[in-house]
N, C-alpha and C positions, 0 to 999 in steps of 0.2 A: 457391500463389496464393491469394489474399484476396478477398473480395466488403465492401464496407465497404458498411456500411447505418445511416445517419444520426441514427437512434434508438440512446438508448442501452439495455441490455440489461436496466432494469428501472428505472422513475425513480428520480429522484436531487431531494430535496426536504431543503431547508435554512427549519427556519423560526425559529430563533435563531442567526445567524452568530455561529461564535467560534473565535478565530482561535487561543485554545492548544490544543482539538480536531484543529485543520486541525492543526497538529504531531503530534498525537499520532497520526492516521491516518497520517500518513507512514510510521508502522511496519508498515503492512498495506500498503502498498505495497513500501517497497524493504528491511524490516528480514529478518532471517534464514528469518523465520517469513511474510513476507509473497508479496503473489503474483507481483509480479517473479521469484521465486524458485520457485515452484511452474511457473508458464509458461515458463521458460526450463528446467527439470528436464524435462521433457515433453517440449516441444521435441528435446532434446539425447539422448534418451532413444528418442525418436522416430526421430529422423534414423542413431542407432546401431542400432537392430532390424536383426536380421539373419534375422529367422524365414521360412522359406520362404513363409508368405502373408502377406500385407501386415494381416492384425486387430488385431492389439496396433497396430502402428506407426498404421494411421489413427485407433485411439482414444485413442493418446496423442498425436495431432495433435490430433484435433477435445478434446479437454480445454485443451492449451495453446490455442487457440483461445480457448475459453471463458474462460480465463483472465484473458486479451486485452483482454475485455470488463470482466470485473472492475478491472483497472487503470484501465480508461476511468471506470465508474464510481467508484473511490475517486479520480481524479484532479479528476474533475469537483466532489464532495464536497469536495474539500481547497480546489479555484476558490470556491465556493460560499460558505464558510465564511470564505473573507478576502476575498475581493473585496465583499460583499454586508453585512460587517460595517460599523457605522458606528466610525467614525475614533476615537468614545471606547471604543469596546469594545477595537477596536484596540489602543488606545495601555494601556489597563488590562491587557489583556492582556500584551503586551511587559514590563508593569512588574509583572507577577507574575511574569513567568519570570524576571528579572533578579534579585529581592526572593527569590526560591526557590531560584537561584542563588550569591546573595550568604551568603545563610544554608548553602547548604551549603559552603561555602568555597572559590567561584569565583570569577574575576576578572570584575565585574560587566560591564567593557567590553567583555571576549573572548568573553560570551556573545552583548550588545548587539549587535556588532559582527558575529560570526554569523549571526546573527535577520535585520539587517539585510542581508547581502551573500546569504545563499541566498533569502530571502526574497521581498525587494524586487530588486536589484541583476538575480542573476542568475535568479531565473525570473517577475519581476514579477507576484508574486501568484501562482503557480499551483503545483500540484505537481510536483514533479522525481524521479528515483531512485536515493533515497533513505533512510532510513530518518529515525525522531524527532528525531536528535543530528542531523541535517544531512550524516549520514557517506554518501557516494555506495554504490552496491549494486553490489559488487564481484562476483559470483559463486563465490564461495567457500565457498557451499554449496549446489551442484547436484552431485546424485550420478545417474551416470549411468554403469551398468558394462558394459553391452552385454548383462547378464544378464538375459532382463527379470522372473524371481523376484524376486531380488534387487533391481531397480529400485523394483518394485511395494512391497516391505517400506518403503523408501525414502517411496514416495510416501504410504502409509499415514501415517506420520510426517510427512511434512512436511503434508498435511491436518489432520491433528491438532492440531498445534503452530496450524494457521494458523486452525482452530476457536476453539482455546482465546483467540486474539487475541481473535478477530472479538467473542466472548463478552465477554471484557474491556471494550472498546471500546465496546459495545453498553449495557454496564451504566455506563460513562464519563460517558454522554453522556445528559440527560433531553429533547433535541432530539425532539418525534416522526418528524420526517422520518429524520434520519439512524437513528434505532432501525426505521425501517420498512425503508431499505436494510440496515439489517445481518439484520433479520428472511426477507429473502432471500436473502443471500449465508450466514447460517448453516445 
């Protein structure tokens, strides 16, 4: 069971909207390394413990929990960042991704077209699950052996990996708001 509390888990402040960021945070949402994937690892991780007292299994709940929160957060970031753009950032933006696509030898429309139908169409500006490319977050990489040594090796690695985004991302973006959310979630 859940207690939902209204506030989010640490603000979330956009003070240059830009809407090829909102993409690229999507990878810290639904990409391999992001936290969809860490909260559901937990989760499932959780719900498999078999340890005679319940320690492991409630800290790997209250982590996916926490998780929870994180997603809320970057999802809110991703709202932020298009919703609150003005329509020429917007549209400049769309026509670098297209201009960076075309150069790399995509079909400018199949990207367009992309952009537009995850974007707009089907989450009307907001963030979805996800990763960068648009590609939905399949869970096809939650490791979850009932071991929980062996899980923990696991979760090390997947922290890691999900560090090294956030680091990435953080250096990405000259935004101070969003380098002040990443300065917490790193």
């Amino acid at each position: 069971m859940y207690y939902l509390d209204k506030r989010l888990q640490y603000p979330v402040k956009v003070d240059s909207p830009d809407p090829i960021y909102a993409r690229m945070l999507q990878q810290a949402i639904g990409g391999i390394e992001g936290e969809i994937r860490v909260c559901m690892q937990y989760f499932f991780q959780a719900w498999g413990n078999r340890a005679p007292t319940t320690k492991y299994r409630d800290m790997l709940l209250n982590t996916a929990t926490e998780e929870l929160g994180h997603i809320e957060m970057l999802a809110t970031a991703v709202a932020m960042n298009l919703e609150t753009a003005p329509t020429k950032v917007q549209e400049a933006g769309a026509a670098d991704a297209i201009v960076g696509a075309v150069m790399g030898g995509e079909n400018p429309r199949h990207i367009a077209e992309g952009m537009l139908h995850k974007t707009l169409l089907s989450t009307g500006m907001a963030a979805f699950p996800g990763n960068s490319d648009g590609l939905p977050f399949d869970m096809s990489h939650i490791y979850a052996s009932g071991n929980i040594a062996a899980d923990m090796y696991c979760n090390v690695a997947a922290e890691s990996t999900g560090r090294v985004l956030a680091v990435r991302l953080y250096n990405a973006t000259n935004d101070p708001g969003m380098r002040d959310m990443w300065s917490f979630l790193i």
